[in-house]
C-alpha positions in Angstrom: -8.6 -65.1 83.9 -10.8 -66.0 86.3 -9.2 -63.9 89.4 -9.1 -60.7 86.8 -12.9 -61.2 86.1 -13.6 -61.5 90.0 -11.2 -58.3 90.5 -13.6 -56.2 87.7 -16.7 -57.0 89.6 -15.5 -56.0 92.7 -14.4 -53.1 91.1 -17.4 -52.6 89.3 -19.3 -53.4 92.5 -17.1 -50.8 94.9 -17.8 -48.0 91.8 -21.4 -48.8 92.3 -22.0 -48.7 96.0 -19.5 -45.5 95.6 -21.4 -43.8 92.7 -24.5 -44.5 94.8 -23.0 -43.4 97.9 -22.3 -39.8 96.6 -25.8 -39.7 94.6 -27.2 -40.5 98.3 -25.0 -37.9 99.4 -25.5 -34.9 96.7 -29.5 -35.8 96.8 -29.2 -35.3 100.6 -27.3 -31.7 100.4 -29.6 -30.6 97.7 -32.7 -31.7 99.7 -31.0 -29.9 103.0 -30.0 -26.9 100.8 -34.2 -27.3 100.0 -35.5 -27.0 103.2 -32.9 -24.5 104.7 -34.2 -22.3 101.2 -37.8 -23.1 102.2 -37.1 -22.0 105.8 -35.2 -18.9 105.4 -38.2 -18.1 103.1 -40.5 -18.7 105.7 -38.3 -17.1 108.5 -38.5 -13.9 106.0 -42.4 -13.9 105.5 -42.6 -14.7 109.0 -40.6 -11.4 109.9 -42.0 -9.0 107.1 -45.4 -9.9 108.4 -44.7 -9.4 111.9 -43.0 -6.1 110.9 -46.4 -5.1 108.9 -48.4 -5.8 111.9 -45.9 -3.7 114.1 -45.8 -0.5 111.9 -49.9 -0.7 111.5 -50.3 -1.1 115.5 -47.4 1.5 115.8 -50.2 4.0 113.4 -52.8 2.6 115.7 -51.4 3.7 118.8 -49.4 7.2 117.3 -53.1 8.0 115.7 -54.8 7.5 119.3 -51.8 9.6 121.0 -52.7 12.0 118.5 -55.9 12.4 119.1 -56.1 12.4 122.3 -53.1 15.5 122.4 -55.8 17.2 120.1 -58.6 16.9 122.4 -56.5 17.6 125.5 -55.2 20.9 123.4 -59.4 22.2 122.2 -60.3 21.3 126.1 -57.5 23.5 127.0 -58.7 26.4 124.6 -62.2 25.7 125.2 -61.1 26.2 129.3 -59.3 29.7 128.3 -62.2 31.1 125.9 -64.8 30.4 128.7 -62.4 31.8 131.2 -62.0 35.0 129.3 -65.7 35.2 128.0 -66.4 35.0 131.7 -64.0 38.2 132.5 -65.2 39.7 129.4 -68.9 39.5 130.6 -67.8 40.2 134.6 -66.3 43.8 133.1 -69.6 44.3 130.9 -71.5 43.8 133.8 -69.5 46.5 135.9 -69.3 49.2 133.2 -73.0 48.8 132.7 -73.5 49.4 136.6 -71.0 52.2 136.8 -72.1 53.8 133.6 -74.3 57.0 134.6 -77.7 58.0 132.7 -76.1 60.4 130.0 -73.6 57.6 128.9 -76.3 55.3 128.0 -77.7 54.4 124.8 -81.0 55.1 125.2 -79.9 58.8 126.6 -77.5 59.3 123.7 -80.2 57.9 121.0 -83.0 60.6 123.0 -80.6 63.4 122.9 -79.5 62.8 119.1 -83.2 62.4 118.2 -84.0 65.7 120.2 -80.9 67.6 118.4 -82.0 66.1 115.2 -85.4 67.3 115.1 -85.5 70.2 117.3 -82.2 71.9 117.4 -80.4 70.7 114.0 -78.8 74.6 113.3 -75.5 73.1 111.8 -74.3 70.4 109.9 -71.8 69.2 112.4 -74.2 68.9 115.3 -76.8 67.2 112.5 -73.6 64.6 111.6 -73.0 64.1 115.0 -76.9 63.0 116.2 -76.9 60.9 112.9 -73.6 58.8 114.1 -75.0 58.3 117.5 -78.5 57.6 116.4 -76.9 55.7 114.2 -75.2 53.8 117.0 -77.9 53.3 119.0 -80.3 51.6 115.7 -77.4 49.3 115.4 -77.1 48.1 118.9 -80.9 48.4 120.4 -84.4 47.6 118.8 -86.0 49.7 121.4 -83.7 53.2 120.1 -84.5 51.8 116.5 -88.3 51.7 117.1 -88.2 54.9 119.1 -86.5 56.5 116.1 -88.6 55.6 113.6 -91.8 56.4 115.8 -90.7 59.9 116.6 -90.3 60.4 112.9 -86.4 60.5 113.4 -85.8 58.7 109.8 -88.2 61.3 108.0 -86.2 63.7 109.5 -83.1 62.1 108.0 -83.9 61.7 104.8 
């Protein structure tokens, strides 16, 4: 009796130190499974973050590119207008030196005036001072004042 009592408690003591054995055993795979969970998790934040901070430096950098294409492109335009507003004055300045004394605008506004109020037979020539009198009040305050001082707009109207 005695030897079956002292075979239970070994037994019961070898089911003990096993139970406890695995409970060591599961607590320490659910702990591990714990931390590799927390640091995956933290590996992902980690890398969602760092991909955040890529894509808004990647803006950063793409919206500086951007506008400095932009700027090199209106600098570029600017170059080309002032280039051609240059050739665009340079051929003004020609024509108004080659242009002889009957091509003129004071000339043209002097003769219109002249047809108008001395020499206005026909409707045609009257039509035709008016346009170029016309012309010339649009384009010169001195034809304009000389018009109205010779009494061109009486004339007219």
């Amino acid at each position: 009796f005695f030897s079956a009592f002292k075979f239970y408690r070994q037994v019961l003591a070898s089911s003990v130190i096993l139970q406890r054995s695995f409970r060591l055993f599961a607590f320490r795979q659910a702990r591990s499974r714990a931390a590799v969970m927390v640091q995956t998790s933290w590996r992902c934040f980690a890398a969602r973050r760092l991909f955040r901070r890529g894509i808004r430096s990647a803006c950063v950098i793409q919206g500086f590119w951007r506008g400095c294409v932009s700027r090199m492109r209106l600098a570029s335009a600017c170059h080309s207008l002032a280039v051609r507003a240059r050739v665009i004055r340079q051929k003004i300045t020609e024509a108004q030196k080659a242009a002889l004394d009957h091509q003129k605008l004071g000339h043209r506004a002097q003769v219109a005036l002249d047809a108008l109020l001395i020499r206005s037979s026909s409707v045609s020539a009257t039509l035709q001072a008016v346009r170029s009198m016309e012309l010339a009040a649009k384009f010169s305050p001195d034809c304009a004042a000389s018009l109205a001082s010779l009494g061109g707009v009486a004339r007219i109207y």
